[in-house]
Structures are given as C-alpha cells and as structure tokens.
BALOBA-1460 file (C-alpha; in Angstrom, 3 decimals):
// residues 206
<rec num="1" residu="x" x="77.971" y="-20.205" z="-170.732"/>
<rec num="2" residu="x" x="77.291" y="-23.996" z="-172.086"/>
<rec num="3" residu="x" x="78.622" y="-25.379" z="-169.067"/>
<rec num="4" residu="x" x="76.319" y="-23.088" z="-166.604"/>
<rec num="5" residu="x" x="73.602" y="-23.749" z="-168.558"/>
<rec num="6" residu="x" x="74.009" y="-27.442" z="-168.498"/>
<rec num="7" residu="x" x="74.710" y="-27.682" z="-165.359"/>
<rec num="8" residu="x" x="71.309" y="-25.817" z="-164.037"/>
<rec num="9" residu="x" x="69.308" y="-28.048" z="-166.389"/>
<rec num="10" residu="x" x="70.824" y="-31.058" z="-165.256"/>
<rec num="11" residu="x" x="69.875" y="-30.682" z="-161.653"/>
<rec num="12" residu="x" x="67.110" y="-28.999" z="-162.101"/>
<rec num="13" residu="x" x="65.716" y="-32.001" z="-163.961"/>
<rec num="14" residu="x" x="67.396" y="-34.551" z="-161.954"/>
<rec num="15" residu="x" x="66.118" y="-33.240" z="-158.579"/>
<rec num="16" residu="x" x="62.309" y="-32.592" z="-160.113"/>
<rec num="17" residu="x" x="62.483" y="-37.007" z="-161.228"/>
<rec num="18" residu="x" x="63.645" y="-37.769" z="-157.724"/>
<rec num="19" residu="x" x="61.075" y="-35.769" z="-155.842"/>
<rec num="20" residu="x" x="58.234" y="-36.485" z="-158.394"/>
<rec num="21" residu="x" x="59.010" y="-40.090" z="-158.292"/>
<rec num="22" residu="x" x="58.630" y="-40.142" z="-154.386"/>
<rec num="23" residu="x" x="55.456" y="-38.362" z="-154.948"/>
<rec num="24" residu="x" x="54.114" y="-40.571" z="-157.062"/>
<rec num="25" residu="x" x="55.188" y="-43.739" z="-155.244"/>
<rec num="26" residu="x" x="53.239" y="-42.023" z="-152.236"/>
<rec num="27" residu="x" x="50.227" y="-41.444" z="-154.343"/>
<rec num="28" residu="x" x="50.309" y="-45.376" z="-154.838"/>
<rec num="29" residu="x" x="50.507" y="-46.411" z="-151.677"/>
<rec num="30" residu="x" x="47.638" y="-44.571" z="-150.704"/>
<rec num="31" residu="x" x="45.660" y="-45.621" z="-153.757"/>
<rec num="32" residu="x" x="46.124" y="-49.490" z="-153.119"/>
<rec num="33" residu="x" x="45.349" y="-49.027" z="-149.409"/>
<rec num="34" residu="x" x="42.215" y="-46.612" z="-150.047"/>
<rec num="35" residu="x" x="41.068" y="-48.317" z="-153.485"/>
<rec num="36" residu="x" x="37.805" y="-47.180" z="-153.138"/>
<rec num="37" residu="x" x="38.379" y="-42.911" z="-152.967"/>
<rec num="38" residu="x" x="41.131" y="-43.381" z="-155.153"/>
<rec num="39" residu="x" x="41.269" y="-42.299" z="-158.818"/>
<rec num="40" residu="x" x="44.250" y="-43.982" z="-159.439"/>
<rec num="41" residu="x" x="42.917" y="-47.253" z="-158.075"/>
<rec num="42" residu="x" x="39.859" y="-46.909" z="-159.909"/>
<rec num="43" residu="x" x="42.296" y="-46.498" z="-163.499"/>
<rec num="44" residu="x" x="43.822" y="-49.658" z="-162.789"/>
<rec num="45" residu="x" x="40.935" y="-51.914" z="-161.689"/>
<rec num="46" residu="x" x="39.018" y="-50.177" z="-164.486"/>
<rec num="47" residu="x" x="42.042" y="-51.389" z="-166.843"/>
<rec num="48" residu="x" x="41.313" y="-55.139" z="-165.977"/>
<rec num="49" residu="x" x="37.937" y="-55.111" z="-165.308"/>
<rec num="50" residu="x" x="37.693" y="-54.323" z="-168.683"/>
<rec num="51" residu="x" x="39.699" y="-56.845" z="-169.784"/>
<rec num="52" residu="x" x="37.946" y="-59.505" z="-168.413"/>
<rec num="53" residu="x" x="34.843" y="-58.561" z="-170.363"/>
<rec num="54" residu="x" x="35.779" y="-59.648" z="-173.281"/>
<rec num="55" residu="x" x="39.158" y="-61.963" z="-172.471"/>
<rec num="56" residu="x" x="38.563" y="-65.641" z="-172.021"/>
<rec num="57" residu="x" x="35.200" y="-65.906" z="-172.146"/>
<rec num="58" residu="x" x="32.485" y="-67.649" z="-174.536"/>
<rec num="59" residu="x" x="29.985" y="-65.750" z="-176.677"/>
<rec num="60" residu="x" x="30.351" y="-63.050" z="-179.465"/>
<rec num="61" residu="x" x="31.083" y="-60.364" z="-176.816"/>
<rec num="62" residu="x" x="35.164" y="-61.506" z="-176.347"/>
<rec num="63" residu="x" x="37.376" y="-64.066" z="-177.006"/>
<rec num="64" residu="x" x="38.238" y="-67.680" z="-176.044"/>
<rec num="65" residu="x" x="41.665" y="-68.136" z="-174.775"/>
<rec num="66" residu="x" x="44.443" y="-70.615" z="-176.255"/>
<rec num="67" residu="x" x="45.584" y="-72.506" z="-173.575"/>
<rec num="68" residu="x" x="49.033" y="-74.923" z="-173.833"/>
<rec num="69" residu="x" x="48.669" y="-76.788" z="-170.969"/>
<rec num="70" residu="x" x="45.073" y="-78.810" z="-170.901"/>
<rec num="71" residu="x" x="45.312" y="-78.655" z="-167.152"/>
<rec num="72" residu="x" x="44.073" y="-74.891" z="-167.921"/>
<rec num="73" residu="x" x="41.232" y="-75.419" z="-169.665"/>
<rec num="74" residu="x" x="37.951" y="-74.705" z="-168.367"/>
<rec num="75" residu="x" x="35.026" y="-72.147" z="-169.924"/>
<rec num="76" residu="x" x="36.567" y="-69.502" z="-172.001"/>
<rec num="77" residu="x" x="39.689" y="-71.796" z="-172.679"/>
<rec num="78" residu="x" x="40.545" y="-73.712" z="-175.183"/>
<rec num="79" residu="x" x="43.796" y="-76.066" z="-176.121"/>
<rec num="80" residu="x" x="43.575" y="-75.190" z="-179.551"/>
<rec num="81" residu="x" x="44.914" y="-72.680" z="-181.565"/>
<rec num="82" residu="x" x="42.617" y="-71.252" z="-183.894"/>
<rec num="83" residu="x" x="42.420" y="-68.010" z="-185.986"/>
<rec num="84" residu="x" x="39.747" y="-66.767" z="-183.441"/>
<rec num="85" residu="x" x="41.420" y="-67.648" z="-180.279"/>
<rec num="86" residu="x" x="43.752" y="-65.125" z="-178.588"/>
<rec num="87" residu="x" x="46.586" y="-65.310" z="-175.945"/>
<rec num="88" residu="x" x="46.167" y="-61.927" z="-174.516"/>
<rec num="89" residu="x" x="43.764" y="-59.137" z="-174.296"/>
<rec num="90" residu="x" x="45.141" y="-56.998" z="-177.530"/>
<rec num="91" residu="x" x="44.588" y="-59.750" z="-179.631"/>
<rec num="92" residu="x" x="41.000" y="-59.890" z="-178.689"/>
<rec num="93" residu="x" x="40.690" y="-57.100" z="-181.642"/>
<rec num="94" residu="x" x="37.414" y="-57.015" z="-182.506"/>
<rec num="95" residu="x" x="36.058" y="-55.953" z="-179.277"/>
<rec num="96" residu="x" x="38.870" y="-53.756" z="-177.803"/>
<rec num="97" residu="x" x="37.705" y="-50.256" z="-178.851"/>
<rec num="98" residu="x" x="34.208" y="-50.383" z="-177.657"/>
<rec num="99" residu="x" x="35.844" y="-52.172" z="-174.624"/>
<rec num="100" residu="x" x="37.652" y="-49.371" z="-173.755"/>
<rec num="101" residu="x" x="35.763" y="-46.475" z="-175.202"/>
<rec num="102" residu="x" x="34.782" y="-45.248" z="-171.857"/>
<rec num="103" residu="x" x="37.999" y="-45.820" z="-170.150"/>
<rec num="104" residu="x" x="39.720" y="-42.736" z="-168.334"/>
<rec num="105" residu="x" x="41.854" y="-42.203" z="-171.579"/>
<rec num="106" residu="x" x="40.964" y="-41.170" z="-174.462"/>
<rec num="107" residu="x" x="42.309" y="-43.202" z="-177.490"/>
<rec num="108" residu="x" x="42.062" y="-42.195" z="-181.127"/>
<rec num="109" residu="x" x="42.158" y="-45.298" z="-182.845"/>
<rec num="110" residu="x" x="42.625" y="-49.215" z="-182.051"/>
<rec num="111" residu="x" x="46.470" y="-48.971" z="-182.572"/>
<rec num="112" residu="x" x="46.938" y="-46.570" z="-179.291"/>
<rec num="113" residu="x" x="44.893" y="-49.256" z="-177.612"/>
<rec num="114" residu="x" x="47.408" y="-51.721" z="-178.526"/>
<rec num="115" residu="x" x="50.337" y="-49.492" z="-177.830"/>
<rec num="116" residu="x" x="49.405" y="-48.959" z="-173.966"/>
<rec num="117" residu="x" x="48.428" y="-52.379" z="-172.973"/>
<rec num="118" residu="x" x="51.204" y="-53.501" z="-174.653"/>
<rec num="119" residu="x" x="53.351" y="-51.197" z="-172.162"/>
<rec num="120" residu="x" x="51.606" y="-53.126" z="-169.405"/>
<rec num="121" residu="x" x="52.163" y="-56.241" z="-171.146"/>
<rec num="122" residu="x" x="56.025" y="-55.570" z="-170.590"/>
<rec num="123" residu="x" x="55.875" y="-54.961" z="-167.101"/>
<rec num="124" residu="x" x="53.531" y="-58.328" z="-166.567"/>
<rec num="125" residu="x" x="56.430" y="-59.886" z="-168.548"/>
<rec num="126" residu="x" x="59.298" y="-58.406" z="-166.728"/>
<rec num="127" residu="x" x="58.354" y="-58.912" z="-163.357"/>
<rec num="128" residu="x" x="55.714" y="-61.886" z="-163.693"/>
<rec num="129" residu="x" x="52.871" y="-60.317" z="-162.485"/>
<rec num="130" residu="x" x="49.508" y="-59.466" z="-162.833"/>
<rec num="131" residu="x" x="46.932" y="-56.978" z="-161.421"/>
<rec num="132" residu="x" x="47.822" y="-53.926" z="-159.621"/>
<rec num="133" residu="x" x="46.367" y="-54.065" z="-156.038"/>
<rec num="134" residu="x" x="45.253" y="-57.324" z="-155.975"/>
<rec num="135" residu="x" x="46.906" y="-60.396" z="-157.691"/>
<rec num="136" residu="x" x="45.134" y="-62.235" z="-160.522"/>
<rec num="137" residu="x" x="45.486" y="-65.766" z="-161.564"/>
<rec num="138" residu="x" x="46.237" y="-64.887" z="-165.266"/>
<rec num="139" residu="x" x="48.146" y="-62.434" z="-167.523"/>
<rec num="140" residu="x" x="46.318" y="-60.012" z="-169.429"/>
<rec num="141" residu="x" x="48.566" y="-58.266" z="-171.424"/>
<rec num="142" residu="x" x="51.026" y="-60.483" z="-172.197"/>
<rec num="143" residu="x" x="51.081" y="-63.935" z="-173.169"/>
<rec num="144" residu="x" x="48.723" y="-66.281" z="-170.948"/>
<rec num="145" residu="x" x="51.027" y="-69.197" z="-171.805"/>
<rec num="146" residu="x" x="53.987" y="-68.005" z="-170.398"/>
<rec num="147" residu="x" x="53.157" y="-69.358" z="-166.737"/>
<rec num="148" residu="x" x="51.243" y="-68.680" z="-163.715"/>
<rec num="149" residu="x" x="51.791" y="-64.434" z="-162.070"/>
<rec num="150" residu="x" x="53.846" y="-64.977" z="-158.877"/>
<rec num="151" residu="x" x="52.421" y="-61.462" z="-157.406"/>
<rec num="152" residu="x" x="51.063" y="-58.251" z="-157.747"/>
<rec num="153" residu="x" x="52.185" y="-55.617" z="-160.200"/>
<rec num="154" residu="x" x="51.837" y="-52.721" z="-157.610"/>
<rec num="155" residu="x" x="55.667" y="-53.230" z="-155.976"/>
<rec num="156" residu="x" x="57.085" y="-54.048" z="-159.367"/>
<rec num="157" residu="x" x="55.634" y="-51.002" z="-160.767"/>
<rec num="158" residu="x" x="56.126" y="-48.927" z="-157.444"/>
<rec num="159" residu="x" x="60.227" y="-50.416" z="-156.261"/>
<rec num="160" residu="x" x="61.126" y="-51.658" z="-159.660"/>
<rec num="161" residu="x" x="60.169" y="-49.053" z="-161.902"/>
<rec num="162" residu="x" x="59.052" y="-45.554" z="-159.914"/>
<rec num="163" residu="x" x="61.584" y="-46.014" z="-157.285"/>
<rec num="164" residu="x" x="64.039" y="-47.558" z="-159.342"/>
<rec num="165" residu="x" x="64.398" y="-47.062" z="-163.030"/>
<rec num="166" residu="x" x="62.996" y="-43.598" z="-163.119"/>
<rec num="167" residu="x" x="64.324" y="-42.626" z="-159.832"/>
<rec num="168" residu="x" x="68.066" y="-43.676" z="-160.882"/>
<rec num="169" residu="x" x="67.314" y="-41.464" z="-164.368"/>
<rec num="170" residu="x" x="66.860" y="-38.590" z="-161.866"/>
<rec num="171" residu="x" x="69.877" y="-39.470" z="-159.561"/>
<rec num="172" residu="x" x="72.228" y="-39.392" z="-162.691"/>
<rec num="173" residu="x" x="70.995" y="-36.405" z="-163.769"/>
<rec num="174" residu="x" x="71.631" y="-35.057" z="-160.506"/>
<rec num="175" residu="x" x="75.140" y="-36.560" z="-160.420"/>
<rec num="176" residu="x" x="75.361" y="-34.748" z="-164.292"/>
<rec num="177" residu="x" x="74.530" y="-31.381" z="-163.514"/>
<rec num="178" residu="x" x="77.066" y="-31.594" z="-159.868"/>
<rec num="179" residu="x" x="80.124" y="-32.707" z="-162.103"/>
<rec num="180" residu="x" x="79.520" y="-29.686" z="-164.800"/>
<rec num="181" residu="x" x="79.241" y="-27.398" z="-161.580"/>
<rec num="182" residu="x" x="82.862" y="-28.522" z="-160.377"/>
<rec num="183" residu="x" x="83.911" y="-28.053" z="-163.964"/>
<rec num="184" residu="x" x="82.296" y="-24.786" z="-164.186"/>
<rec num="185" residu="x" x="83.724" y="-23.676" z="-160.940"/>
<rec num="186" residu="x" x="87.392" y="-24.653" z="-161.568"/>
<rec num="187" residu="x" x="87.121" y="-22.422" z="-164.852"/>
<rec num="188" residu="x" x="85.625" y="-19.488" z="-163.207"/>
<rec num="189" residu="x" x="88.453" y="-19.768" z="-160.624"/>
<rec num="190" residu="x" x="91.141" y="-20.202" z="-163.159"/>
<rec num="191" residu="x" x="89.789" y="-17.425" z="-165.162"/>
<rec num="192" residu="x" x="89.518" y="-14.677" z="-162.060"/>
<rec num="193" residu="x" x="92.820" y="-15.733" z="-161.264"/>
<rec num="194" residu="x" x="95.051" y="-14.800" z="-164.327"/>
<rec num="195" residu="x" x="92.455" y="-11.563" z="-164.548"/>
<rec num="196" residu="x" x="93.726" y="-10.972" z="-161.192"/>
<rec num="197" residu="x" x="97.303" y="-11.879" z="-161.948"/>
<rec num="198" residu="x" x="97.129" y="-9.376" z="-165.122"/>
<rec num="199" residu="x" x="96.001" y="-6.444" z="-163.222"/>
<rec num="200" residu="x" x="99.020" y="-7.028" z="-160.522"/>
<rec num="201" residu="x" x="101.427" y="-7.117" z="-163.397"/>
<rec num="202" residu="x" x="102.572" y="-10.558" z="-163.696"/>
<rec num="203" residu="x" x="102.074" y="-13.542" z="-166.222"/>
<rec num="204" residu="x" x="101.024" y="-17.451" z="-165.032"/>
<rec num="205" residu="x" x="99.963" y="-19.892" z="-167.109"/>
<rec num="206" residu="x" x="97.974" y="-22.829" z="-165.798"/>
C-alpha cells in the first residue's frame, strides 16, 4: 500500500514540476519580449525601478553608495565607508518599506522585505547578473563591490534555475515514483504467483 502510494505521489509531483516549469519558462519568454502587456515584466522592472529610487543617490530620500574602487565614484557614490552608506539596496533601511509599499506584494514588515531581495541578491551573486530583461550596470541586491554584472538575469533565472534546478527536482521525482512502480510491480507479481501456485496445490518459495 506504501509503495503504491509513493509511487503515484512521486510522479504525480515530478511530472506537475516538469510541465509547470516549461510553463513558466514560456510565460518568461513572452514577458521579456512583450514587456509592456506583461504583468510579469512589469513585477520585475517595478522591482528595480524601485530600487533605484532610493539606491545610490544623494538627498534624504535613499542612500549613497560605498564604492571600493574610486574609478566608481560619481553622484550617489562615495569611497568611504560610513555608518550611512550602503552596498546594496536592503541596507538602504530607512527607506525600504515606503519604497516598496505599493509593490505587487504585499509585505508585513521590513524583515520580509529583506528576505525577498535577499533571494534576488543570491541569484545576482550566483550568476553575476543584474536586471531581468535588460542588463544594468550595477548590482542591486547584492554587494555593489563585488564587480561589474556580465549579463542579464532573465537566462540565469529562466536555463539556470526554471529549466534547470527546479526542472531536475521534477525529473528525479519522476525517476522516484518509476523505480517504486517496478518495485511495486515485481511484488504484485510475486504475490499473484504463489496465490496462484497455492490454489494449484504446490509450494515455491522465491
């Protein structure tokens, strides 16, 4: 009963990642190339437009960036460290929840803020980019210092993750829930067998 049970869940759940994951990478493509009907688009240029209201820039509305290399500095950067300067947008504290208070999701205190541009911090990190359809000169999310974005963060995001972390989740699942159906199936053969052998009279063991 385990094993049948498993074994349903497994593909059922592997097979619902793969095709959701190809959705999903579809639904990108067309956002990127249609950025202006797109919802999805809009979430994503809405996510650094925002951030550039208030990250490396002058005034009491944002933040002045910290800079390491002087060749960088220009207005709204600065090559030295100070208690008010910042190296990425969720250090930029003070302004972040009015920021985002209109943004598409809803966040119930300054510490979810944090939380999910941290998540896109990661993936800036991880695959050294920055901006979604179109590439920006800077990283946002994670630390400005670390270098210069070589590209976009729509493939990474789309190939790298979608396609291929989530998708290979999926694909073992699917792999799982196949194995514990061959397992399943040799037992259920087995089994009919000796019932089969018992009712004839003889005696096998396997």
């Amino acid at each position: 009963m385990f094993i049948t049970l498993g074994f349903v869940i497994f593909l059922v759940v592997g097979i619902a990642i793969i095709i959701g994951t190809g959705i999903i990478a579809e639904e990108m493509d067309k956002a990127c190339a249609n950025p202006d009907t797109s919802a999805i688009a809009e979430a994503f240029n809405e996510l650094y437009g925002t951030a550039d209201d208030i990250y490396c820039i002058t005034g009491s509305t944002g933040c002045l960036c910290y800079v390491s290399d002087p060749t960088r500095v220009a207005t709204g950067y600065v090559a030295v460290n100070t208690s008010s300067t910042v190296t990425k947008v969720q250090e930029c504290t003070d302004h972040l929840e009015s920021a985002y208070a209109s943004y598409g999701i809803s966040f119930d205190d300054i510490g979810e803020i944090v939380k999910y541009l941290d998540y896109f911090g990661e993936i800036e990190k991880e695959y050294t980019c920055s901006g979604i359809c179109t590439q920006l000169p800077k990283y946002y999310f994670s630390d400005i210092n670390i270098g210069i974005p070589s590209k976009i963060c729509f493939d990474s995001i789309k190939d790298g993750l979608i396609l291929g972390d989530v998708k290979n989740y999926g694909i073992g699942y699917t792999v799982t829930g196949s194995v514990l159906f061959i397992i399943w199936f040799i037992q259920y053969g087995l089994c009919c067998r000796k019932k089969v052998n018992a009712r004839n009279g003889e005696t096998k063991n396997f």
